[in-house]
C-alpha positions as CSV (number, residue, x, y, z in Angstrom):
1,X,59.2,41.8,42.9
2,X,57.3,41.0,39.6
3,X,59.9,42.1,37.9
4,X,62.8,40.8,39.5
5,X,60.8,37.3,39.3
6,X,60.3,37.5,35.8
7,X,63.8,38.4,34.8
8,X,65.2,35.3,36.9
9,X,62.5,33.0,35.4
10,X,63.7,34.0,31.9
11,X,67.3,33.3,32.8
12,X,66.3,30.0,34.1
13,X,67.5,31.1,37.4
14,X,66.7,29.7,40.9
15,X,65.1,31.5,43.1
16,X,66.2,31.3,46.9
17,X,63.9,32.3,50.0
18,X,64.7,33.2,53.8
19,X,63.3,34.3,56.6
20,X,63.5,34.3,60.5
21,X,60.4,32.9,63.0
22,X,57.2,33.4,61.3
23,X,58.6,35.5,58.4
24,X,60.1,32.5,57.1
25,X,56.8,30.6,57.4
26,X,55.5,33.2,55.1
27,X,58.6,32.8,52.8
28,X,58.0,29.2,52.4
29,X,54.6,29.7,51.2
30,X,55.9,31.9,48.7
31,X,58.2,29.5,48.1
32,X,55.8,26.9,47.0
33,X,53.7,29.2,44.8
34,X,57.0,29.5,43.0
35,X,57.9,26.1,42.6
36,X,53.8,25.9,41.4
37,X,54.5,28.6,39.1
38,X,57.5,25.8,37.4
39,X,59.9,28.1,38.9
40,X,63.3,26.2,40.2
41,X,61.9,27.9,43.8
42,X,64.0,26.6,46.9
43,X,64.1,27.7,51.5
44,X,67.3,28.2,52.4
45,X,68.8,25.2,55.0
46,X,66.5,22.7,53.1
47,X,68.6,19.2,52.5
48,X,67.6,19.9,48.9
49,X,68.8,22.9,48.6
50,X,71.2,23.8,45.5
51,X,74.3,26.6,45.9
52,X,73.6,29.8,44.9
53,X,74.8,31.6,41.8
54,X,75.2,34.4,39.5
55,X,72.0,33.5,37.6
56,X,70.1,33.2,40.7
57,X,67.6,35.4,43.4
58,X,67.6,35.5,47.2
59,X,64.6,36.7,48.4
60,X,65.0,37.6,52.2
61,X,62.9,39.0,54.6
62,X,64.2,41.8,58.1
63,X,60.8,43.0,58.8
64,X,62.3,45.0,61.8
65,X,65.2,45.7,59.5
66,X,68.0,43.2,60.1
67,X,68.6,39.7,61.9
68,X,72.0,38.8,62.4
69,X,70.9,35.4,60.3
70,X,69.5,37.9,57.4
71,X,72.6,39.7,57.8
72,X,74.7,36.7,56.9
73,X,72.8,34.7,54.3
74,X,72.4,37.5,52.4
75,X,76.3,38.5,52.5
76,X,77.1,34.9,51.8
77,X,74.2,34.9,48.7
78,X,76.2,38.2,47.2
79,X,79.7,37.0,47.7
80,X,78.4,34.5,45.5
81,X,77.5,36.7,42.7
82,X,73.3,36.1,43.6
83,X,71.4,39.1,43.7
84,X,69.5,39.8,47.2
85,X,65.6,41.2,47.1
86,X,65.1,42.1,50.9
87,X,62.3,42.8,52.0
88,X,61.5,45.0,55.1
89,X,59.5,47.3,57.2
90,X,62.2,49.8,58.1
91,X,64.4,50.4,54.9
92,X,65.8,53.5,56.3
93,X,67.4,52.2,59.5
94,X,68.1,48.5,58.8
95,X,71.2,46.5,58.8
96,X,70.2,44.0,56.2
97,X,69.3,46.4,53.6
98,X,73.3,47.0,53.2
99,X,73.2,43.6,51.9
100,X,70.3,44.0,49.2
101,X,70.6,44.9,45.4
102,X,66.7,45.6,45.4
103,X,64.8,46.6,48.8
104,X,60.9,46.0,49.3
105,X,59.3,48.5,51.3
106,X,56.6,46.8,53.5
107,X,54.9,49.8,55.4
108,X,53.8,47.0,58.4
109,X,54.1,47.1,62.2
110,X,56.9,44.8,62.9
111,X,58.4,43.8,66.2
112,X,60.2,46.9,66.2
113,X,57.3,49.4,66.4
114,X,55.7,47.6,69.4
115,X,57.9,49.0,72.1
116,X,58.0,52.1,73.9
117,X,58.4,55.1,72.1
118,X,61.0,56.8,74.1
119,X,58.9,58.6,76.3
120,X,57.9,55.9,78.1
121,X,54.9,55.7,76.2
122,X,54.1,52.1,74.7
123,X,53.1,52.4,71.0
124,X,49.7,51.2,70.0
125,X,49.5,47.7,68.8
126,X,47.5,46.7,66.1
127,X,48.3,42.6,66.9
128,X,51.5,42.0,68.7
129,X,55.0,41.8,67.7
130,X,55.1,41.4,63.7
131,X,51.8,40.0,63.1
132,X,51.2,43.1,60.6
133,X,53.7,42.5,58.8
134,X,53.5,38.7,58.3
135,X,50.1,38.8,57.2
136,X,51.1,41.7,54.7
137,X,53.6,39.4,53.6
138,X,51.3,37.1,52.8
139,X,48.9,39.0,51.0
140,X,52.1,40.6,48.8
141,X,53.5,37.5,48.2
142,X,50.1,35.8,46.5
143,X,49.6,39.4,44.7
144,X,53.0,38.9,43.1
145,X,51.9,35.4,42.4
146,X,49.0,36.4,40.1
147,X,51.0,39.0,38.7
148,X,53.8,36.7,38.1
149,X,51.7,33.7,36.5
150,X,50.1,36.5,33.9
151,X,53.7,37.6,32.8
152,X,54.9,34.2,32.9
153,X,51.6,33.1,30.7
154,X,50.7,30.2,33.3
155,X,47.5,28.5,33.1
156,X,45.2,28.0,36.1
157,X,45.5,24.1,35.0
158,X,49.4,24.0,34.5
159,X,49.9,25.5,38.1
160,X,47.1,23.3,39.6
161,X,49.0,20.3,37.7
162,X,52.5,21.4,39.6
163,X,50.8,20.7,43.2
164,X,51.8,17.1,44.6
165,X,49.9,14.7,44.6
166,X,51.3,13.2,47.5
167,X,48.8,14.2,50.5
């Protein structure tokens, strides 16, 4: 993810984020340590929201492996010439990993590993449905923010001056 970061932020790319539920909560987060980062950083649907293009990143998340939403955005981002960075839980069996140029492997419980295994046997739950895997999203995501800020040669004080001052 470092990487792909880096390489749009030297382009002067935007960067793109979307998620489903509680995954996109996490997205937006992200999102805002972008845009902290001076990063042109923007959440998909958001009346702001610029169109997507060859010099730009979609970062999208299918923790259980696709959402028919995921699916979609991500198909739209690349028929646009945007490159896709999924990220998912279950890169193997996934529909919106078709859709990706660079896949994330986040090795999380998701919604799709709290279920019965087939046997009849429910699976043991760490915290239900795709808690896991949301809060690993959110430890990733600020992981790749420090990492990010070092390549990019940001300051503590130049991201602390990016944060509003409107609250």
């Amino acid at each position: 993810m470092v990487a792909e970061l880096t390489s749009i932020a030297s382009q002067k790319g935007r960067v793109f984020l979307y998620g489903v539920g509680r995954e996109g909560l996490m997205l937006k987060a992200l999102c805002m340590r972008l845009a902290h980062l001076g990063l042109s950083a923007h959440s998909v649907f958001d009346m702001t929201t610029p169109p997507i293009t060859s010099k730009d990143l979609l970062i999208a998340s299918a923790g259980p492996g696709g959402f028919s939403t995921v699916d979609a955005i991500c198909s739209v981002a690349r028929s646009h010439g945007g490159r896709v960075l999924l990220l998912t839980a279950q890169p193997e069996t996934g529909s919106s990993v078709k859709h990706a140029n660079v896949v994330a492997y986040v090795p999380a419980q998701t919604m799709a590993d709290d279920k019965e295994d087939g046997r009849g046997e429910k699976s043991r739950t760490l915290l239900p449905m795709g808690s896991v895997y949301e809060g690993a999203m959110f430890v990733l995501f600020e992981m790749v923010v420090y990492k990010l800020g070092e390549a990019l040669g940001e300051s503590p004080e130049a991201i602390r001056g990016r944060h509003t001052n409107l609250e």
